[in-house]
C-alpha positions as CSV (number, residue, x, y, z in Angstrom):
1,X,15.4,-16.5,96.4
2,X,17.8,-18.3,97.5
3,X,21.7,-17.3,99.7
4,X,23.5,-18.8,96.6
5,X,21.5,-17.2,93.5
6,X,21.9,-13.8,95.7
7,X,25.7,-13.9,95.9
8,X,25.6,-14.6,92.7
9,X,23.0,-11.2,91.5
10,X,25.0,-9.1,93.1
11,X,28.1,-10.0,92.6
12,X,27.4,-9.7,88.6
13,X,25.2,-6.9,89.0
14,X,28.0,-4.9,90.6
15,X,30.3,-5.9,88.3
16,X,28.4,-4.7,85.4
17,X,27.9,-1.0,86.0
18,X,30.3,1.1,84.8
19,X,29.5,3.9,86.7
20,X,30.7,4.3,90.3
21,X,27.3,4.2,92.0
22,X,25.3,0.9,91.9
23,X,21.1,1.2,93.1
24,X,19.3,-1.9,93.8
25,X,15.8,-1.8,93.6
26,X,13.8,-4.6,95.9
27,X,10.5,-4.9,94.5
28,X,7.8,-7.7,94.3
29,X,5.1,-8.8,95.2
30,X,5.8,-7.6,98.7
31,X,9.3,-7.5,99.6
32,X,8.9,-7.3,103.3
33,X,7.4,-11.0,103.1
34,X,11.0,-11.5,102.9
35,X,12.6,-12.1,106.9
36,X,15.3,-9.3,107.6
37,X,18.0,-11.4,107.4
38,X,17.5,-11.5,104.1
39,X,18.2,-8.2,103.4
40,X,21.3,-7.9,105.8
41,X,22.8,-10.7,104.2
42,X,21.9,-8.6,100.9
43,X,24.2,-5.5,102.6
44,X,26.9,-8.2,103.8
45,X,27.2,-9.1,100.3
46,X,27.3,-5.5,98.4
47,X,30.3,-4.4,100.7
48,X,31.5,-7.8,100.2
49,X,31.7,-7.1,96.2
50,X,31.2,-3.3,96.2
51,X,35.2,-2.6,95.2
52,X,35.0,1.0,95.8
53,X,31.8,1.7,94.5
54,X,28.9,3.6,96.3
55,X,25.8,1.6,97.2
56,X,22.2,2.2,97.1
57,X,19.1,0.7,97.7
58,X,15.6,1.4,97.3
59,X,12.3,-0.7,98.0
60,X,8.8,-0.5,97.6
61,X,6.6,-2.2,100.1
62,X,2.6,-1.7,100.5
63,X,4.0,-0.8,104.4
64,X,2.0,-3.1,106.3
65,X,4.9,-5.2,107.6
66,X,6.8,-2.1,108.6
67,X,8.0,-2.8,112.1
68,X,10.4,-1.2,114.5
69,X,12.9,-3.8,113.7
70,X,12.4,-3.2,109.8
71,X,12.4,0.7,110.2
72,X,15.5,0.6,112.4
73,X,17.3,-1.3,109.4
74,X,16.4,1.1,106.9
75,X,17.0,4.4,108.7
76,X,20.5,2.4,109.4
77,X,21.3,1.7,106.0
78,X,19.6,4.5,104.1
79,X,17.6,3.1,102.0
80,X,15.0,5.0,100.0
81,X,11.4,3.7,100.8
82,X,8.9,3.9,98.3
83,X,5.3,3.0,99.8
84,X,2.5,2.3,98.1
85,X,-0.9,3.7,99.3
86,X,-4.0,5.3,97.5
87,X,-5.2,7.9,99.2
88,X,-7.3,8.7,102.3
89,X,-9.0,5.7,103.7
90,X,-12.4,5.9,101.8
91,X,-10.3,6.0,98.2
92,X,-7.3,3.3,99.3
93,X,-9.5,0.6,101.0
94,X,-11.9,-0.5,98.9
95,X,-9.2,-2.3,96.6
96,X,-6.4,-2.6,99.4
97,X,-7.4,-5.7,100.8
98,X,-5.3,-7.8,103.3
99,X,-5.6,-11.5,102.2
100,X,-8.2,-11.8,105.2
101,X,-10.1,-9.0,103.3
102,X,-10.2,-6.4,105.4
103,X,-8.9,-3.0,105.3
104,X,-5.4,-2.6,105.2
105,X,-4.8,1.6,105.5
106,X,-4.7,2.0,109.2
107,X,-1.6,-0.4,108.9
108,X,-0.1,1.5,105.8
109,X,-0.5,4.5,108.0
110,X,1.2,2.8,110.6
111,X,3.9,1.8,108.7
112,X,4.1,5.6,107.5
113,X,4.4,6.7,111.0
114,X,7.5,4.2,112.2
115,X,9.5,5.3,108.6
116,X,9.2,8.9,109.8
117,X,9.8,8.2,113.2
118,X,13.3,6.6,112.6
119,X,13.5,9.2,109.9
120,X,13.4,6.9,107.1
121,X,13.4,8.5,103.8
122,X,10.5,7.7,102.0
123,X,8.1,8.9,98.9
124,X,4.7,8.0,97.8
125,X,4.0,5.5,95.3
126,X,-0.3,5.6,94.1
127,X,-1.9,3.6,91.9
128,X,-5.2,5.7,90.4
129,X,-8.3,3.5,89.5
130,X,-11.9,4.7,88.5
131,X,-12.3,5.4,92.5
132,X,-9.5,7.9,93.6
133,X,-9.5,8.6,90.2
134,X,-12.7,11.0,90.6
135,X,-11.6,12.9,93.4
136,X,-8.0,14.7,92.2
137,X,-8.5,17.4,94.8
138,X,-9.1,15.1,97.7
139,X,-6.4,12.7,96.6
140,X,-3.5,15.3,96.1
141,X,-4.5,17.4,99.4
142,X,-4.5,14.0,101.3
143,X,-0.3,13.4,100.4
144,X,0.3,17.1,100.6
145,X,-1.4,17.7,104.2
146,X,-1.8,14.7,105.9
147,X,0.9,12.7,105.0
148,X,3.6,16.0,104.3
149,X,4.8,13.6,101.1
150,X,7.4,16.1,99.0
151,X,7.8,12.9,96.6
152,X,4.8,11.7,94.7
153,X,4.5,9.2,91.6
154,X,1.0,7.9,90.6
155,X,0.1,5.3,88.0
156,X,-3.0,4.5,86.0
157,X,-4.7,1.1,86.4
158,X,-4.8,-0.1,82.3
159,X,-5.8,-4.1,82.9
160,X,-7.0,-6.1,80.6
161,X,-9.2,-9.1,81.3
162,X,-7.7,-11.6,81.3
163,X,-4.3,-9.5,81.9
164,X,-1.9,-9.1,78.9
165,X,-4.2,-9.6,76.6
166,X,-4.3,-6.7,74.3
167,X,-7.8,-7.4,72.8
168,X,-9.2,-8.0,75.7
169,X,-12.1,-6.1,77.8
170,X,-10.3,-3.0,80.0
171,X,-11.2,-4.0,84.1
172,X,-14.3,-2.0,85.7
173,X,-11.1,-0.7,88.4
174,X,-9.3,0.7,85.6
175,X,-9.4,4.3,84.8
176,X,-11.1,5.6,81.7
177,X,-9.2,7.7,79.1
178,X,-11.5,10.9,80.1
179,X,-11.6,10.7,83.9
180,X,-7.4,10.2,83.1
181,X,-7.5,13.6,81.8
182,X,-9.3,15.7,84.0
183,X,-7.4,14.1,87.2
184,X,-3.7,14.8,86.1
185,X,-5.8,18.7,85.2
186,X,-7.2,18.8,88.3
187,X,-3.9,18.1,90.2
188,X,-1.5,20.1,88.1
189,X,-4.5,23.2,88.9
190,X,-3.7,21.9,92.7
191,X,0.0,21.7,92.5
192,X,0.3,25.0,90.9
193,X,-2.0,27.0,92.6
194,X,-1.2,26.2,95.6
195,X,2.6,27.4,95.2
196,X,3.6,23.5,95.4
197,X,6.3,23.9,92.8
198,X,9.6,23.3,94.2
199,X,8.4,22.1,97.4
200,X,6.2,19.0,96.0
201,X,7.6,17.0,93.5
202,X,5.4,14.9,91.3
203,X,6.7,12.5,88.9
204,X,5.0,12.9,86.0
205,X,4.9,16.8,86.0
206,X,8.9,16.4,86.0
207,X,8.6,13.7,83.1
208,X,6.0,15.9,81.3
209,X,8.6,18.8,81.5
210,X,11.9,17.1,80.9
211,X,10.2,16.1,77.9
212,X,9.8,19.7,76.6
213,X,12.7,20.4,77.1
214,X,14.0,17.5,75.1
215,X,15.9,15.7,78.4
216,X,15.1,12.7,78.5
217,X,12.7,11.6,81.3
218,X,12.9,9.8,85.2
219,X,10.2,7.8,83.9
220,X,10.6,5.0,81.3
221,X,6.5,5.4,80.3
222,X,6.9,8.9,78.8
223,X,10.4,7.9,77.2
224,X,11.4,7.6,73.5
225,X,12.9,3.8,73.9
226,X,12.1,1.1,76.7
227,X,14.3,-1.8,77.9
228,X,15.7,-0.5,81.0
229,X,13.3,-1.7,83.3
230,X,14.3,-5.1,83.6
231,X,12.6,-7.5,86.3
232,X,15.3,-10.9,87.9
233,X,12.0,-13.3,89.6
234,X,13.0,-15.3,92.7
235,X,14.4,-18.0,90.2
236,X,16.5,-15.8,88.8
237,X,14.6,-15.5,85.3
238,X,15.3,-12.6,83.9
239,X,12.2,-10.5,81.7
240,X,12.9,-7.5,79.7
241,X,10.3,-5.0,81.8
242,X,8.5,-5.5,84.9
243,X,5.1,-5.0,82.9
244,X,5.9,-7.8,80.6
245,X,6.5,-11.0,82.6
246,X,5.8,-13.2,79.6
247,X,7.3,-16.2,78.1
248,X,7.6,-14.4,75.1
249,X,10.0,-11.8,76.9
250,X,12.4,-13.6,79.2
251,X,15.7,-13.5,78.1
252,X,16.9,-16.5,80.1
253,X,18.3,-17.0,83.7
254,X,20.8,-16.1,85.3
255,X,22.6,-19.2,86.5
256,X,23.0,-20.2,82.6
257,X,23.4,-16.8,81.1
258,X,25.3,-13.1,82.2
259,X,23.4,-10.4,83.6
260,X,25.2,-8.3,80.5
261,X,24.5,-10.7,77.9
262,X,21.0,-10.7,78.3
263,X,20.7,-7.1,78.7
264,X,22.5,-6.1,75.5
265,X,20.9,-9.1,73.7
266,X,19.5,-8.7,70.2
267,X,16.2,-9.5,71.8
268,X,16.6,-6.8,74.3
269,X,17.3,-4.4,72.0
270,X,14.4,-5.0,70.0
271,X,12.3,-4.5,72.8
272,X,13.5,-1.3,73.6
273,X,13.0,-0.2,69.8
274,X,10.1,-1.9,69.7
275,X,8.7,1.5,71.7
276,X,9.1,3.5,68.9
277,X,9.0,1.2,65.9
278,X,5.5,0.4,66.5
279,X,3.9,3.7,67.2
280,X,0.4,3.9,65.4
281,X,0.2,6.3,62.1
282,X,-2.1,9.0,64.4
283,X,0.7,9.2,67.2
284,X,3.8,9.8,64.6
285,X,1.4,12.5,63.7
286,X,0.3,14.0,67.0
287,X,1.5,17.0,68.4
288,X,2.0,16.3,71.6
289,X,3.9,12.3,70.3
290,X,7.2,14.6,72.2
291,X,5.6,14.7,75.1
292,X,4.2,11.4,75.8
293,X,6.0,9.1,73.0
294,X,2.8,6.2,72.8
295,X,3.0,6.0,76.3
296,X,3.9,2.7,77.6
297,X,2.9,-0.2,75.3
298,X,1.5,-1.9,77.8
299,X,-1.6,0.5,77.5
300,X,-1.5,0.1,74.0
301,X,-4.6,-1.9,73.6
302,X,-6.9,0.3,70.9
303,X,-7.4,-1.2,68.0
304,X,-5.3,1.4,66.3
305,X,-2.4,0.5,68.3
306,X,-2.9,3.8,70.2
307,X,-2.9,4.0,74.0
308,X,-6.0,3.4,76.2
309,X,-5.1,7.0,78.1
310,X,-4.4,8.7,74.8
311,X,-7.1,11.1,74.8
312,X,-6.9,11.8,78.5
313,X,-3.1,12.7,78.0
314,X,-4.1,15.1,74.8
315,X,-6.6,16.7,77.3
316,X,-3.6,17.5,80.2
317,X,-0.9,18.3,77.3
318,X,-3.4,20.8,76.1
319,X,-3.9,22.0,79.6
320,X,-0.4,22.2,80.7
321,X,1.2,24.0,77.5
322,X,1.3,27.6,78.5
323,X,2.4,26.6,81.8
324,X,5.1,24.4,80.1
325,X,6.3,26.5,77.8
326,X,7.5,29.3,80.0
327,X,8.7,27.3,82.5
328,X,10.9,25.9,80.0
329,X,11.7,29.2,78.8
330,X,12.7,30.3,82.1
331,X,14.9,27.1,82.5
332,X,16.6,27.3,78.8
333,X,17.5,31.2,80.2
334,X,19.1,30.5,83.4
335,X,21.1,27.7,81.3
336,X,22.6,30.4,79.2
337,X,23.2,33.3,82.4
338,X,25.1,30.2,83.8
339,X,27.4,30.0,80.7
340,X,28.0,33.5,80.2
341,X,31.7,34.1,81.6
C-alpha cells in the first residue's frame, strides 16, 4: 500500500464513524511482511486526523515475524494482537508451513513469548481442520495450560476446490459436518467442567449465547444480516466481506469512490440481506435457525443451500440447550434485580 492511499484510508475512515472510538483492524495475508515504519507512519497519521476521537488498533499476524523491535511497538501503542496458531505442535505443523516448508510453531511460540514479555495484549485466533479437529481435549487444554490464552476464537476450514466455488468438491483439510459437532461438544464439556466460565472466554460460546438471549452476536457468522465485514486490498479495492474477494462483490476503490458510499451502497445492502433472504426452506424451519441463522454463506455449499456444518451445529445446539437456557435465565434475572429501584 502505498504512503498516499494510507493518508487517504484513514483520513476517510476516521471521518466516517460516528461514534467517538475508531478500531482499525490490520489483517492480510501477513501484516508483519509490512516494515515497521509502515505502521508508525499509520499512528502518525491517526493522531494526525483523529479530532478528538479515541484510537484503536488490532492485528492478526501468524507471529513468526514477532521481534523485539515489533513487540516493543505494540506494547507502546496498545494494540490488541490476535495470533494465529493451531494447537500444540503435532496439530499446528502439519499445515503451518513456512514458504521453505518446514515447521513454523517453534517460531509462533516464539513470537507468543516476546508479546507476553513486553506485555502485549494478545488472544488466540485457531483455524480447526480434519487434524486438530479430532483431538478437542488436547486442543483446548493446550491454549488453556500451556499458552494461559483467556481469549480464544476458532474457525472451521469449509474450502471448496477450486475455492469459491459452491458446487465444488469440499478439501480433504476441511472439517466434516460430524467431527464439527462433536469438537465444539467436547470443548464446551471442557470449558464447563473445568470451571472455565468467566475466566476463559471463547468466542463462539459467547455468540452461541448472545444469540439466546436475542443480542445480537461478536461474530458476524452466527448473525442475522452480513455486510459489516468489509475487506480495503493493498490497492485500495474495496469487497463487501473478507470471505468474498470476488469480482462479483467489490464495490469499487477508494481513490474514485467514498469509503461511505460504498458501504451504504444498494449493492452493499443486498449483500447483507442477502444472509437472510436466501436461507434454505429446512433452516427457516429449524429450531435452532435463532441460534446459528444459516451460518455464514460462505459454507453454504449443499445442494439445498444449507450449510456444510449444519448438522454438526444441530448436534452442539442440542448439546448446549440446558446449559443455555439457564444461563440465560440467570442473566435475564439479574437484568431485572438491576432495575428494581
Amino acid at each position: 500500500m502505498s504512503d498516499e492511499l494510507l493518508e487517504h484510508f484513514i483520513r476517510e475512515y476516521i471521518q466516517a464513524q460516528t461514534a467517538d472510538s475508531v478500531l482499525f483492524t490490520w489483517h492480510g495475508g501477513e501484516p508483519l511482511l509490512r516494515p515497521l515504519d509502515f505502521y508508525h507512519r499509520a499512528v502518525e497519521l491517526q493522531h494526525k486526523y483523529a479530532e478528538g476521537k479515541s484510537i484503536s488498533n488490532c492485528l492478526q499476524t501468524n507471529g513468526t515475524l514477532i521481534t523485539e523491535d515489533w513487540a516493543r511497538f505494540l506494547h507502546t501503542e496498545g494494540w490488541l494482537v490476535g495470533v494465529s496458531i493451531d494447537g500444540p505442535q503435532e496439530l499446528h505443523d502439519p499445515y503451518r508451513r513456512t514458504p521453505q516448508g518446514g515447521p513454523s510453531w517453534g517460531k509462533v511460540m516464539r513470537g507468543i513469548d516476546l508479546l507476553n514479555r513486553f506485555r502485549v495484549e494478545w488472544n488466540a485466533m485457531a483455524v480447526v481442520n480434519h487434524l486438530n479437529g479430532a483431538h478437542p481435549e488436547e486442543f483446548y487444554r493446550f491454549f488453556r495450560d500451556e499458552l494461559q490464552c483467556r481469549y480464544l476464537q476458532f474457525t472451521p476450514v469449509v474450502e471448496t476446490i477450486p475455492m469459491g466455488n459452491p458446487g465444488g468438491k469440499v478439501s480433504p483439510y476441511s472439517v466434516q459436518p460430524q467431527q464439527w459437532g462433536k469438537f465444539l461438544c467436547s470443548v464446551f464439556d471442557e470449558w464447563v467442567g473445568h470451571d472455565d466460565v468467566g475466566e476463559m472466554f471463547v468466542q463462539i460460546f459467547d455468540a452461541t449465547l448472545a444469540n439466546w438471549c436475542g443480542i445480537t452476536p461478536g461474530v458476524c457468522t452466527m448473525a442475522r444480516s452480513c455486510g459489516h465485514a468489509a475487506v480495503m486490498e493493498w490497492n485500495g479495492d474495496v469487497y463487501s466481506c473478507d470471505h468474498f474477494v470476488y469480482p462479483q462483490y467489490k464495490l469499487g476503490n477508494l481513490r474514485e469512490r467514498h469509503l461511505v458510499e460504498m458501504m451504504y451502497s444498494p449493492e452493499q445492502m443486498a449483500f447483507g440481506r442477502m444472509k437472510h433472504e436466501s436461507l434454505s426452506d429446512e433452516c427457516r424451519q429449524c429450531e435452532w435457525l435463532f441460534a446459528c441463522n444459516g451460518e455464514c454463506p460462505r459454507t453454504r455449499i449443499l445442494p439445498d443451500r444449507r450449510s456444510y456444518l449444519c448438522e454438526g451445529y444441530r448436534r452442539f445446539f442440542e448439546h448446549v440447550a440446558p446449559w443455555m437456557d439457564v444461563a440465560k435465565r440467570n442473566i435475564m434475572q439479574a437484568s431485572t434485580c438491576k432495575d428494581r429501584p
